[in-house]
BATOR-396702 format. One record per residue (C-alpha): residue in three letters; x negated, y negated, z. Coordinates in nm, 3 decimals. Last residue first. Layout:
N
@res=ala&u=X&v=Y&w=Z
...
This chain:
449
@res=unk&u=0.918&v=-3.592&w=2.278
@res=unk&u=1.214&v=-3.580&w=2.034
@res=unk&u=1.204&v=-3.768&w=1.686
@res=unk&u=1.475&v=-3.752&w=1.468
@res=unk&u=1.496&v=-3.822&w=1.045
@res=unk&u=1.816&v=-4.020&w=0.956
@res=unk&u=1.997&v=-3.925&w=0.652
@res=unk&u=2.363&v=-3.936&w=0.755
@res=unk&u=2.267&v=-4.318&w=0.895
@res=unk&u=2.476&v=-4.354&w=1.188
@res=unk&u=2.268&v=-4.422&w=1.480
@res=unk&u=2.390&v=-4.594&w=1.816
@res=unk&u=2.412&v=-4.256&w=1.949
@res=unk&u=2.090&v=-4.131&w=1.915
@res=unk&u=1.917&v=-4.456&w=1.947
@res=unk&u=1.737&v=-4.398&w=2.282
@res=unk&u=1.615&v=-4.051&w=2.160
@res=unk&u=1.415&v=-4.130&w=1.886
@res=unk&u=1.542&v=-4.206&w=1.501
@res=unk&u=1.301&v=-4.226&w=1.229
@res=unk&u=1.433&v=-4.344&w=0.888
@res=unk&u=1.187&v=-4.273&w=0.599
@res=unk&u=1.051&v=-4.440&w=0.306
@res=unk&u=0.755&v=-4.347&w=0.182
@res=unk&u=0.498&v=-4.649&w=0.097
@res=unk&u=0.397&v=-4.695&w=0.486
@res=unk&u=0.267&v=-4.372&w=0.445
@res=unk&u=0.408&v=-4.145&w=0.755
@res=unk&u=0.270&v=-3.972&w=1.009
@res=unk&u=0.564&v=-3.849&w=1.208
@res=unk&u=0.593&v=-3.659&w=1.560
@res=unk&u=0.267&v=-3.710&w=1.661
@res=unk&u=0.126&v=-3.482&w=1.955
@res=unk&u=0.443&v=-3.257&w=1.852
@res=unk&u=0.722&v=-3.195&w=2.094
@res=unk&u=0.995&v=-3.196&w=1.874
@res=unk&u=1.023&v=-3.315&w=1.483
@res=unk&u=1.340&v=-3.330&w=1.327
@res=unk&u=1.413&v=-3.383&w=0.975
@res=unk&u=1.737&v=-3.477&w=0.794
@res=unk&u=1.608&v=-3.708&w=0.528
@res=unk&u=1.197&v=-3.765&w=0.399
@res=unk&u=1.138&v=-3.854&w=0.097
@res=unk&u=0.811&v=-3.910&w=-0.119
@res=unk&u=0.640&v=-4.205&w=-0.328
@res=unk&u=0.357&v=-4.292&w=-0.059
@res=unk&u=0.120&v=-4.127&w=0.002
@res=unk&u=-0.056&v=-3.975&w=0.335
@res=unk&u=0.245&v=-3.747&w=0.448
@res=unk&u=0.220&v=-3.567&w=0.794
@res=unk&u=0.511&v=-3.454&w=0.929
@res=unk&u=0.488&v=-3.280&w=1.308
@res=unk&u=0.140&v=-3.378&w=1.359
@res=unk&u=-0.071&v=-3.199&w=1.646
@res=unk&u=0.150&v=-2.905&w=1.683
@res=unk&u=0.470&v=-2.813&w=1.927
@res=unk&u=0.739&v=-2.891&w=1.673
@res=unk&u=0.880&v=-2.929&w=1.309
@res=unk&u=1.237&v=-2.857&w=1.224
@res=unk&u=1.340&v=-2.932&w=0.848
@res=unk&u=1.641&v=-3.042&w=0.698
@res=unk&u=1.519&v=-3.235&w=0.413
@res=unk&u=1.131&v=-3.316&w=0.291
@res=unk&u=1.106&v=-3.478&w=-0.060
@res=unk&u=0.829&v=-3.494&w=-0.299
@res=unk&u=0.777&v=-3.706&w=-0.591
@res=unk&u=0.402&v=-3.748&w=-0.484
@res=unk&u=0.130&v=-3.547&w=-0.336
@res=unk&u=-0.203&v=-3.818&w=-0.429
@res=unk&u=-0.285&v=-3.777&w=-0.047
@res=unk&u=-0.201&v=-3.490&w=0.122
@res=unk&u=0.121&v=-3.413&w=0.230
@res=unk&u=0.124&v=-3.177&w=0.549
@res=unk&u=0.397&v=-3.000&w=0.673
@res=unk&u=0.346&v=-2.864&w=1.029
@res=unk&u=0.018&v=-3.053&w=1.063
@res=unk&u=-0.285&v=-2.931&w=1.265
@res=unk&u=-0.308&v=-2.574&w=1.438
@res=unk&u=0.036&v=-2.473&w=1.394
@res=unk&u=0.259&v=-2.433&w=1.681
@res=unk&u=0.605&v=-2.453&w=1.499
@res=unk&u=0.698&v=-2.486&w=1.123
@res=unk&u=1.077&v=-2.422&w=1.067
@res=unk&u=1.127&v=-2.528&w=0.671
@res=unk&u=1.500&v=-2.606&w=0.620
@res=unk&u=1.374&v=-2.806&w=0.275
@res=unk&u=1.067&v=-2.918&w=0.063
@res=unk&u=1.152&v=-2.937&w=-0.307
@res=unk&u=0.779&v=-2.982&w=-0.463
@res=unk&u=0.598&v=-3.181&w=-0.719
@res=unk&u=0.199&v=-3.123&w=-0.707
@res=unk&u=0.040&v=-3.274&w=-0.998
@res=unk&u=-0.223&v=-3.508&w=-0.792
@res=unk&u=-0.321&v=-3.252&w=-0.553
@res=unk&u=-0.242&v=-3.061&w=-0.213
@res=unk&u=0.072&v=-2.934&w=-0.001
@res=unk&u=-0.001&v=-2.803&w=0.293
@res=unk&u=0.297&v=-2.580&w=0.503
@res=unk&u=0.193&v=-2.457&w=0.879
@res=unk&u=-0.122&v=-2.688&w=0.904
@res=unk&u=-0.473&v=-2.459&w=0.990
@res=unk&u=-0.481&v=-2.197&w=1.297
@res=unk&u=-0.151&v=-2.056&w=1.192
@res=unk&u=0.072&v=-2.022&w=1.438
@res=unk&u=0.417&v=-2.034&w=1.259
@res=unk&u=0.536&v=-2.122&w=0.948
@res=unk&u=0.911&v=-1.974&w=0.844
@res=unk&u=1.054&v=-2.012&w=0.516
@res=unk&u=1.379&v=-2.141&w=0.416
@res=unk&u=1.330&v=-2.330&w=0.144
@res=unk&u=0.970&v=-2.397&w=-0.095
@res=unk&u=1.030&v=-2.527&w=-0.455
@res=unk&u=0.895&v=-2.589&w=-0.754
@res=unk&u=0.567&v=-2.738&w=-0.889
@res=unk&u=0.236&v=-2.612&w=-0.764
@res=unk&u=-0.081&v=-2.863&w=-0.771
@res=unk&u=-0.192&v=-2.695&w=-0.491
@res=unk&u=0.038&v=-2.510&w=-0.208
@res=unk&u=-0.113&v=-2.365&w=0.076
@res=unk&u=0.085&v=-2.166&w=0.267
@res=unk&u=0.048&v=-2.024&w=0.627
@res=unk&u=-0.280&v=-2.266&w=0.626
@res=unk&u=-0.620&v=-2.147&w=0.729
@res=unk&u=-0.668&v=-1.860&w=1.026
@res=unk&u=-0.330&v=-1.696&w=0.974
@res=unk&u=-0.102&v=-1.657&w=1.263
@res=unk&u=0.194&v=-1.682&w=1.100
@res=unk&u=0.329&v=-1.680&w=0.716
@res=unk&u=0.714&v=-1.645&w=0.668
@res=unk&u=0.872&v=-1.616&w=0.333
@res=unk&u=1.255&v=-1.659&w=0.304
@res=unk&u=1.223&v=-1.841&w=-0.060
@res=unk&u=0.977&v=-1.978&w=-0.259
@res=unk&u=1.024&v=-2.063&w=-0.616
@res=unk&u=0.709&v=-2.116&w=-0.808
@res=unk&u=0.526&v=-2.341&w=-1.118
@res=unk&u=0.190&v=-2.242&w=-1.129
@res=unk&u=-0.131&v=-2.474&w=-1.096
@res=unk&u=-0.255&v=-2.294&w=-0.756
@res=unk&u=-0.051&v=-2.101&w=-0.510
@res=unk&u=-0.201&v=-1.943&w=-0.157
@res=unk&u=0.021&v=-1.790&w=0.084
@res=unk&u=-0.160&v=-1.649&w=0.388
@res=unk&u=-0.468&v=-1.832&w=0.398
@res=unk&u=-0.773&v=-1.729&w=0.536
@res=unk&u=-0.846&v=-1.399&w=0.704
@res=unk&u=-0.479&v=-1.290&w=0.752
@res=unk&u=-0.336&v=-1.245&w=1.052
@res=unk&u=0.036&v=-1.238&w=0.895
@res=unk&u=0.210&v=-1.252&w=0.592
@res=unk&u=0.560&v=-1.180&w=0.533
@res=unk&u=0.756&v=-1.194&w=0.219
@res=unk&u=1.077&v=-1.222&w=0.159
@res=unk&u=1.120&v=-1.379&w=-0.142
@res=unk&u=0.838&v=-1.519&w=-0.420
@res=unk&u=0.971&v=-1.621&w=-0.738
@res=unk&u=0.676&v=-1.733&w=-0.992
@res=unk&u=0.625&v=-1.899&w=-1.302
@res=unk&u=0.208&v=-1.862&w=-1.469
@res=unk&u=0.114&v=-2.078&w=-1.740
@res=unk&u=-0.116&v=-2.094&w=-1.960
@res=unk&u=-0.144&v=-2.402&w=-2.159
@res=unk&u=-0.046&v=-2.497&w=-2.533
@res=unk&u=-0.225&v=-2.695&w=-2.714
@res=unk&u=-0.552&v=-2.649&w=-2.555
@res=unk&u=-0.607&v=-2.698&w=-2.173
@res=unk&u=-0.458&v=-2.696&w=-1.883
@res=unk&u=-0.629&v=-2.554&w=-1.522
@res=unk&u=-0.602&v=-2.178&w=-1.510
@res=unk&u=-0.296&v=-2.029&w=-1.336
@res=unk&u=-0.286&v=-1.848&w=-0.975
@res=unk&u=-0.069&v=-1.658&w=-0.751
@res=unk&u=-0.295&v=-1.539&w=-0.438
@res=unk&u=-0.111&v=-1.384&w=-0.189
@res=unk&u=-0.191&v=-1.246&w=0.216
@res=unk&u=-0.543&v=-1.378&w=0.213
@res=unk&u=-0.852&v=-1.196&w=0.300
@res=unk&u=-0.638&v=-0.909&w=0.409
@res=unk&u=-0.531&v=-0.855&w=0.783
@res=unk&u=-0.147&v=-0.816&w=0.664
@res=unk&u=0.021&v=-0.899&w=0.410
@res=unk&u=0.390&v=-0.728&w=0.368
@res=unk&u=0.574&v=-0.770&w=0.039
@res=unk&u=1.015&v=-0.773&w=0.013
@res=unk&u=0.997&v=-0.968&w=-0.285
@res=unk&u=0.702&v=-1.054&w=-0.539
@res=unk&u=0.904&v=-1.151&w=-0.895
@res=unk&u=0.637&v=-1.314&w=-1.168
@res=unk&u=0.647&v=-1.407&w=-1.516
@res=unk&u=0.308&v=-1.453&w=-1.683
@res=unk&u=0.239&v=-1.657&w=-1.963
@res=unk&u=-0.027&v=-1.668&w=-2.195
@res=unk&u=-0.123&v=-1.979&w=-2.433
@res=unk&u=-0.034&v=-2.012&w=-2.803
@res=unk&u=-0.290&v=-2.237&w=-2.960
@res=unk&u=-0.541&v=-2.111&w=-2.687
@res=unk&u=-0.619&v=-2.146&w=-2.319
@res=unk&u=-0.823&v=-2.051&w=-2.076
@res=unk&u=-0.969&v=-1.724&w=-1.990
@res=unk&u=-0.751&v=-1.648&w=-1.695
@res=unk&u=-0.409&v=-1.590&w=-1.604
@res=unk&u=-0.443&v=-1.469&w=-1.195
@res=unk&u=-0.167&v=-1.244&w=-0.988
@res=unk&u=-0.343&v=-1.156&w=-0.654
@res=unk&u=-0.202&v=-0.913&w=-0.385
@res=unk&u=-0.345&v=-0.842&w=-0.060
@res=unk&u=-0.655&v=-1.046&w=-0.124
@res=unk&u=-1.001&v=-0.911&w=-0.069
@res=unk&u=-1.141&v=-0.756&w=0.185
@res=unk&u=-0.809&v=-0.540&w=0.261
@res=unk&u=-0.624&v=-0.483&w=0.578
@res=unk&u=-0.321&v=-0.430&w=0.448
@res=unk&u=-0.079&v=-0.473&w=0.180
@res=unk&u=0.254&v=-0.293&w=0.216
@res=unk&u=0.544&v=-0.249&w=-0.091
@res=unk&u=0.901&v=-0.288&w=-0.121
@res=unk&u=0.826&v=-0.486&w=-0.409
@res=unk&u=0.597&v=-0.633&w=-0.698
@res=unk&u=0.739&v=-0.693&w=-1.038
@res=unk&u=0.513&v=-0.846&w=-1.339
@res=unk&u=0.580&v=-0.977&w=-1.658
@res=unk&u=0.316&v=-1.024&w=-1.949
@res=unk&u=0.294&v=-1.266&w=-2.235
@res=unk&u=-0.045&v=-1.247&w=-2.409
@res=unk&u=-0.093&v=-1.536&w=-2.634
@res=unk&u=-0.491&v=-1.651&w=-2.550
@res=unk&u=-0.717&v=-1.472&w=-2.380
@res=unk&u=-0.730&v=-1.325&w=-2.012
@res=unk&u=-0.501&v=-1.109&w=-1.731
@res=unk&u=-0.600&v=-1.003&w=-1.418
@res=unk&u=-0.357&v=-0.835&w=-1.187
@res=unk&u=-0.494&v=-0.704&w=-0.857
@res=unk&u=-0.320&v=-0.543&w=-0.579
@res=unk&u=-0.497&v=-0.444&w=-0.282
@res=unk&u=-0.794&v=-0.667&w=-0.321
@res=unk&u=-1.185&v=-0.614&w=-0.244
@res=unk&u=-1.305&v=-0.333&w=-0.001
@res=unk&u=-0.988&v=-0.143&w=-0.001
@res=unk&u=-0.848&v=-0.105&w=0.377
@res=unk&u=-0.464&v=-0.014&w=0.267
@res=unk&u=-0.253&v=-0.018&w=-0.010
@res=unk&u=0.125&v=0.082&w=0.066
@res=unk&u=0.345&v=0.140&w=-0.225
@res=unk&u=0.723&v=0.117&w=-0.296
@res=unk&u=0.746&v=-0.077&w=-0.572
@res=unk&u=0.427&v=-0.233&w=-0.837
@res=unk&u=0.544&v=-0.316&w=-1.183
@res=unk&u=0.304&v=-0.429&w=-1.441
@res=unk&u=0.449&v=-0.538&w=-1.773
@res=unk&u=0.285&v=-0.621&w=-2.091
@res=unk&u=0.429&v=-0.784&w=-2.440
@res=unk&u=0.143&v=-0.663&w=-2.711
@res=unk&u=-0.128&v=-0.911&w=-2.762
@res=unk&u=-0.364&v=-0.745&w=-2.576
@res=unk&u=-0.598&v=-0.845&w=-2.283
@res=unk&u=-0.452&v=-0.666&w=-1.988
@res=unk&u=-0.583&v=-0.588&w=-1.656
@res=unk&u=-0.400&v=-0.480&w=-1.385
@res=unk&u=-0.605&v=-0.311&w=-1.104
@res=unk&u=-0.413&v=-0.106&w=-0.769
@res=unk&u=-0.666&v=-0.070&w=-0.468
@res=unk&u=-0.930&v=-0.249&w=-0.558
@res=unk&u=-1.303&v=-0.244&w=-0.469
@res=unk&u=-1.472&v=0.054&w=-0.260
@res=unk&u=-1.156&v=0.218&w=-0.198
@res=unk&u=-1.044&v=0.296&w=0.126
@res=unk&u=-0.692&v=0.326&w=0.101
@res=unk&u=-0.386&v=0.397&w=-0.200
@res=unk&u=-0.028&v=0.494&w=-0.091
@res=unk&u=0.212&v=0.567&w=-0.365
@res=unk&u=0.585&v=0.568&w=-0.392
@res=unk&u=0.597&v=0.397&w=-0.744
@res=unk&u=0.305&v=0.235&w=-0.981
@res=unk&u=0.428&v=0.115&w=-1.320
@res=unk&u=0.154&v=-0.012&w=-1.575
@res=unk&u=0.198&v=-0.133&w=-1.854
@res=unk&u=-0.092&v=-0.296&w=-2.136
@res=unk&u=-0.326&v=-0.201&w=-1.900
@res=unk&u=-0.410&v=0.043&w=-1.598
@res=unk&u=-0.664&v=0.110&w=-1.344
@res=unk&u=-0.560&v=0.290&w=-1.018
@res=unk&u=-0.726&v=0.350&w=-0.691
@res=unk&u=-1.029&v=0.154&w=-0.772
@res=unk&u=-1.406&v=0.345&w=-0.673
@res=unk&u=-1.225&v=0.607&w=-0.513
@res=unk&u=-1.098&v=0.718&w=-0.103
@res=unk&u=-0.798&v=0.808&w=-0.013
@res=unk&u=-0.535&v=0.810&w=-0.312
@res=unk&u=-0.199&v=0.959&w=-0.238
@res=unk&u=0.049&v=1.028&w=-0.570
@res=unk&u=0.444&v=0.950&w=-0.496
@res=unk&u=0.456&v=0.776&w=-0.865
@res=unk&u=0.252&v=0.705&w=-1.152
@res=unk&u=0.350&v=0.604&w=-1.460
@res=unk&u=0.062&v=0.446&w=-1.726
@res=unk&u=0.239&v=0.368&w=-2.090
@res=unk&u=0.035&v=0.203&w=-2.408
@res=unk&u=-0.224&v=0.460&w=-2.310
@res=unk&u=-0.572&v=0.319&w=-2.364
@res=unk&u=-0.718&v=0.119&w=-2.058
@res=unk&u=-0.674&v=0.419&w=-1.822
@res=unk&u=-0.793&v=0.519&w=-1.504
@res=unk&u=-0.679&v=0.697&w=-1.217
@res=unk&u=-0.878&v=0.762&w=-0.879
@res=unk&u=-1.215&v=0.580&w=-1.002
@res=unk&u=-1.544&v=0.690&w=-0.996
@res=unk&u=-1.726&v=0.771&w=-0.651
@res=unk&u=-1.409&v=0.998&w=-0.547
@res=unk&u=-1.318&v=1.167&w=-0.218
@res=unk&u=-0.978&v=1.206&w=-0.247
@res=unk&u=-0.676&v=1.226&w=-0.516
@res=unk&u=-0.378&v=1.406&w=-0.370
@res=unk&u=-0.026&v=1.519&w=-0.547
@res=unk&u=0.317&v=1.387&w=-0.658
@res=unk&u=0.251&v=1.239&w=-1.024
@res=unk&u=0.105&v=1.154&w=-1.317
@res=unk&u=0.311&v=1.048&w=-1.659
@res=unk&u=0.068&v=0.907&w=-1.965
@res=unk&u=0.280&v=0.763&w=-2.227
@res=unk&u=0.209&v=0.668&w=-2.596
@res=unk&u=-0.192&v=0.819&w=-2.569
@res=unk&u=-0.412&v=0.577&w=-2.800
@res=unk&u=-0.688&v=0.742&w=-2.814
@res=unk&u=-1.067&v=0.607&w=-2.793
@res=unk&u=-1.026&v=0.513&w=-2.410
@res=unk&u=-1.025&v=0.889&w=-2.302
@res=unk&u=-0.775&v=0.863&w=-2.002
@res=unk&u=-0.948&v=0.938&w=-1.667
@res=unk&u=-0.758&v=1.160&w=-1.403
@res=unk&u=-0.946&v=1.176&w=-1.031
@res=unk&u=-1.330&v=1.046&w=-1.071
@res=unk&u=-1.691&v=1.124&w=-1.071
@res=unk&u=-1.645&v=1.291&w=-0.741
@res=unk&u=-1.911&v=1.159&w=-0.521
@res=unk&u=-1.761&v=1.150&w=-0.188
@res=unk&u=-1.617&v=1.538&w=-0.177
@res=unk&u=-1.445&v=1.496&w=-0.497
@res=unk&u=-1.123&v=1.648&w=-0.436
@res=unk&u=-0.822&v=1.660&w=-0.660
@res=unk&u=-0.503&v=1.817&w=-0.436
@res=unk&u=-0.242&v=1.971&w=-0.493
@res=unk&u=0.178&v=1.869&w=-0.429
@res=unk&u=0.263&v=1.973&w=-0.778
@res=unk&u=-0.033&v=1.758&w=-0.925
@res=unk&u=0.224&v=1.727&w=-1.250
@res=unk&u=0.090&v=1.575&w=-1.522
@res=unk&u=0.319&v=1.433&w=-1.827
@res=unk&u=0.135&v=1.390&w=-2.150
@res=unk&u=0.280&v=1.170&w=-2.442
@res=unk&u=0.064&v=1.212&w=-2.764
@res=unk&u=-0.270&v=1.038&w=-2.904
@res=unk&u=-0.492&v=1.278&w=-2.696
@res=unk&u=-0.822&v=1.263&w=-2.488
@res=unk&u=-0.682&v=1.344&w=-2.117
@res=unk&u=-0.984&v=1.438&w=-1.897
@res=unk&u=-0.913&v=1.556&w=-1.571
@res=unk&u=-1.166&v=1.667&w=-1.294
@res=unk&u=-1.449&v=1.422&w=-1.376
@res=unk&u=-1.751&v=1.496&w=-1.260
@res=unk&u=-2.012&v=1.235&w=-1.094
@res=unk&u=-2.097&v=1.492&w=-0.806
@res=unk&u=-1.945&v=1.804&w=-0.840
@res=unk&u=-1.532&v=1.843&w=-0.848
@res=unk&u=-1.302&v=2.027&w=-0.670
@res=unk&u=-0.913&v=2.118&w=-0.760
@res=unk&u=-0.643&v=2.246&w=-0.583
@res=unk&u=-0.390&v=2.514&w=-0.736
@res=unk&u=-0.156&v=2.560&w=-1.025
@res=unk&u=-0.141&v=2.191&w=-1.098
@res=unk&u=0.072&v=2.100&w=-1.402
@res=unk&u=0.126&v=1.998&w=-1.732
@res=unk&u=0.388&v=1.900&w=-1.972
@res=unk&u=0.305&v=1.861&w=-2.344
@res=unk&u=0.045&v=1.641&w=-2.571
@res=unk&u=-0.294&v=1.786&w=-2.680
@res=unk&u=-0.670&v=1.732&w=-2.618
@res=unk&u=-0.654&v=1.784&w=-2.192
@res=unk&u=-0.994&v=1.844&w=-2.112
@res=unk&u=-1.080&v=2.021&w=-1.776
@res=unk&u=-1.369&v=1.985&w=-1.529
@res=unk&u=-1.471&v=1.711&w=-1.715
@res=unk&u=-1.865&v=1.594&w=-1.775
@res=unk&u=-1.964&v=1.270&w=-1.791
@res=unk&u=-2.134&v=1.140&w=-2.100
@res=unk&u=-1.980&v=0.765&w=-2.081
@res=unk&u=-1.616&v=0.947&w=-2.009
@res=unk&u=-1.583&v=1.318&w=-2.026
@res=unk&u=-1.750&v=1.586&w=-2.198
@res=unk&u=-1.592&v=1.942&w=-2.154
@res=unk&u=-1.351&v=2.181&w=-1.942
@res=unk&u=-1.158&v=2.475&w=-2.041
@res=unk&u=-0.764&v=2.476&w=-1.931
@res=unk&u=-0.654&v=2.743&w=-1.670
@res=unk&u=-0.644&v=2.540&w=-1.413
@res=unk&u=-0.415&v=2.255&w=-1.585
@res=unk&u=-0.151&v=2.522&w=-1.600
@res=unk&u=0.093&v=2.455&w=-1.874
@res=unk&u=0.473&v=2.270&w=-1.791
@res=unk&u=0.768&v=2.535&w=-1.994
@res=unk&u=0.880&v=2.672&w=-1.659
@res=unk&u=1.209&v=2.860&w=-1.759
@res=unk&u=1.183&v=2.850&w=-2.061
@res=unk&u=0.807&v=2.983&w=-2.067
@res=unk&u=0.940&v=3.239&w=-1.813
@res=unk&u=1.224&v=3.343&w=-2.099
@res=unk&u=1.596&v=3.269&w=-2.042
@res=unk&u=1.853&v=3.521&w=-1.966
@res=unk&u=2.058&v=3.765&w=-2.135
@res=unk&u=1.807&v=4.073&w=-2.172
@res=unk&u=1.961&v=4.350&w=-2.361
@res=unk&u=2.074&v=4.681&w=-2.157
@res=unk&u=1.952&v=5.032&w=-2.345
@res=unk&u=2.201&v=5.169&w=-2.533
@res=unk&u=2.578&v=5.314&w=-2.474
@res=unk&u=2.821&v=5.097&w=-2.278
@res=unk&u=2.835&v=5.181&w=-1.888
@res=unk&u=3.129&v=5.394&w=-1.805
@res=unk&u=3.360&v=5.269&w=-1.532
@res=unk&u=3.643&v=5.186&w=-1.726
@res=unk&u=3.813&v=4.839&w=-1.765
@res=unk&u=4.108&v=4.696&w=-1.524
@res=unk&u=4.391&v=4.512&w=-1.712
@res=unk&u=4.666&v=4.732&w=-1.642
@res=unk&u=4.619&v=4.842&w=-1.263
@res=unk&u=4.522&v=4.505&w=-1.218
@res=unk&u=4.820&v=4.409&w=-1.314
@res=unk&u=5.022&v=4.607&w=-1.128
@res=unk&u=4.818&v=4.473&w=-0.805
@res=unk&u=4.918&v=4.091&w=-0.908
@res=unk&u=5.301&v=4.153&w=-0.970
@res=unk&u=5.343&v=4.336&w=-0.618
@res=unk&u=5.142&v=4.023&w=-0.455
@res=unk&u=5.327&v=3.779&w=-0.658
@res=unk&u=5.649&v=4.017&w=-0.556
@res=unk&u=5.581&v=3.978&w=-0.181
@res=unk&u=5.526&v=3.637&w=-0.232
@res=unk&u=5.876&v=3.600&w=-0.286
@res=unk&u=6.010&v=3.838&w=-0.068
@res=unk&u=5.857&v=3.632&w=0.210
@res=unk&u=5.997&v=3.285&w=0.103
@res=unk&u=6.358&v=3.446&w=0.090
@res=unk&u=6.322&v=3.589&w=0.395
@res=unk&u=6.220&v=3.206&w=0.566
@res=unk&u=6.521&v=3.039&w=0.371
@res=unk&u=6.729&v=3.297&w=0.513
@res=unk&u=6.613&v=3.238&w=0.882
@res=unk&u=6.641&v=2.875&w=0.830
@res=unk&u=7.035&v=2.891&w=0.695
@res=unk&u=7.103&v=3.086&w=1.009
């Protein structure tokens, strides 16, 4: 009984909201007559709306080194792609000559040059433009380059295909390349080069830079007391003439030298030349260049010669693997640093190779199987090294150390035509089989047949 009242009491409740509710209306509700006058408009213009000018509309003119442009940008704003674009032999389809910031929108179109195009976007080299923005469309088909500018203190570009230019993209000073894919151009893909004073930063993420005819990813920088810092990830190299990537301070050095800071993680190297170049100039001046250098995850395989290739820089290397490359998976001269947990396998030269006088390098948990000569090699004149916790096996020398003044702890070698070559002036103790068990130094090195 007390449920079924509860239960009425709920229903005559909402029966007066409901009641309440339609009374109200009643009261509130406006008439039906429209107000007097023509209707006003409320809402935002078209230009509002979609404030970005139409490229294809714009008037062309002289380009770059008497070119002619198919259009010339000469003041800052947002632009875009109405429609695709095709340009005569040695024309240039957009010309940006302004000192403000443009943003260029290819709005999923296409720039075609047919083979000769005289190139993609060019940035007038007399003016300074703050920021240059470019993105989500096609360039194709060019003679001259893709993208190009030396000028604008800014280059962005992001989700843009290149097929087929002279070099994909050319920037300086900073350059930021996103969610692009750049192939068959006649030299390099992506080209870094700066030369002024100003602090410079090239970051590379997300790309893929295939079959160029000289490197994928270049950065190139020269003269004295230019700092620059560089980030390459998440991105494919492959199949390129030249290097995948190569990072190289040039030009020697000066009373304040140049120094490039360097992150490459999460890179694939495949088929190119060699998978990564990172290089520094040899000392001199005052102050030398110098080039430091993280290098994670990366991967390269089947490449021409080398697939890691360091020289004069200081470097961390970390969960890197380099196989089936016809020189050494990396080759490591006069570097000074560290290489752990990488991965060498079947590479038609010595797995890890560590060369010349002012090399100093952390060795450790390095797995270096089936390599065509040594899995770690120390040539002569490599001092100051030590070699921990490392597995070696199934290649002519498993440790191979020609001076003395290094370490070796922890190490096992398996199956390799000789386990351990080691300078009579490093000390290492090499246990075998037979005095497993008798053996309790913590630092012993093993040798298994």
């Amino acid at each position: 009984m007390q449920r079924k009242n509860m239960d009425r009491r709920l229903l005559l409740g909402l029966g007066g909201v409901a009641a309440g509710s339609l009374f109200a209306g009643k009261a509130f509700a406006g008439g039906l007559e429209p107000p007097p006058g023509p209707p006003s408009p409320t809402g935002r213009s078209l230009q509002d709306v979609e404030p970005r000018m139409s490229i294809n509309g714009l008037g062309g003119g002289a380009g770059l080194a008497g070119s002619s442009a198919l259009h010339v940008l000469t003041a800052g704003g947002s632009y875009k792609l109405t429609g695709n674009l095709t340009v005569g032999q040695g024309q240039i389809a957009i010309f940006v000559s302004t000192t403000e910031p443009v943003s260029i929108d290819l709005n999923g179109f296409a720039i075609q040059g047919g083979g000769s195009g005289g190139g993609g976007i060019i940035a007038d080299p007399f003016f300074v433009c703050p920021y240059l923005e470019i993105f989500d469309g096609y360039i194709r088909g060019m003679s001259g380059d893709g993208i190009y500018s030396t000028a604008a203190r800014v280059l962005e570009v992001y989700d843009v295909h290149i097929d087929g230019a002279h070099q994909g993209i050319l920037g300086s000073l900073n350059l930021v390349v996103e969610s692009c894919r750049i192939e068959r151009c006649a030299l390099d893909g992506i080209v870094f080069s700066f030369t002024d004073s100003s602090p410079a930063a090239l970051i590379v993420n997300d790309c893929e830079i295939v079959a160029c005819g000289a490197a994928g990813v270049v950065l190139a920088g020269a003269g004295a007391g230019r700092n620059c810092t560089v980030s390459i990830t998440d991105t494919d190299v492959q199949a390129n003439l030249g290097p995948g990537i190569i990072i190289q301070a040039s030009g020697g050095s000066g009373p304040d030298g140049m120094r490039i800071a360097a992150t490459i993680q999460d890179v694939r190297a495949m088929s190119n030349q060699v998978g990564v170049i990172v290089e520094a100039p040899p000392s001199g001046g005052p102050v030398p260049a110098t080039v430091t250098a993280q290098c994670e995850d990366i991967v390269c395989q089947q490449n021409a010669l080398f697939g890691m290739h360091l020289i004069r820089v200081s470097a961390d290397l970390i969960d890197c693997v380099c196989s089936e490359n016809s020189g050494d998976g990396f080759f490591l001269e006069d570097v000074t640093g560290s290489i752990d947990n990488c991965t060498a396998m079947k590479n038609l030269g010595s797995g890890v190779h560590l060369v010349g006088t002012n090399c100093r390098m952390s060795v450790s948990e390095i797995l270096s199987q089936s390599n065509g000569q040594s899995g770690i090699q120390l040539d002569g004149g490599v001092t100051g090294t030590p070699i921990a916790d490392c597995d070696v096996r199934d290649q002519q020398v498993g440790i191979q150390v020609q001076s003395g003044g290094n370490l070796l702890v922890r190490n096992t070698a398996t199956g390799n035509g000789v386990n351990y070559q080691v300078n009579s002036g490093t000390p290492a103790v090499i246990v075998g089989p037979a005095d497993l068990e008798a053996s309790h130094n913590p630092h012993a090195n093993y040798s298994i047949p």
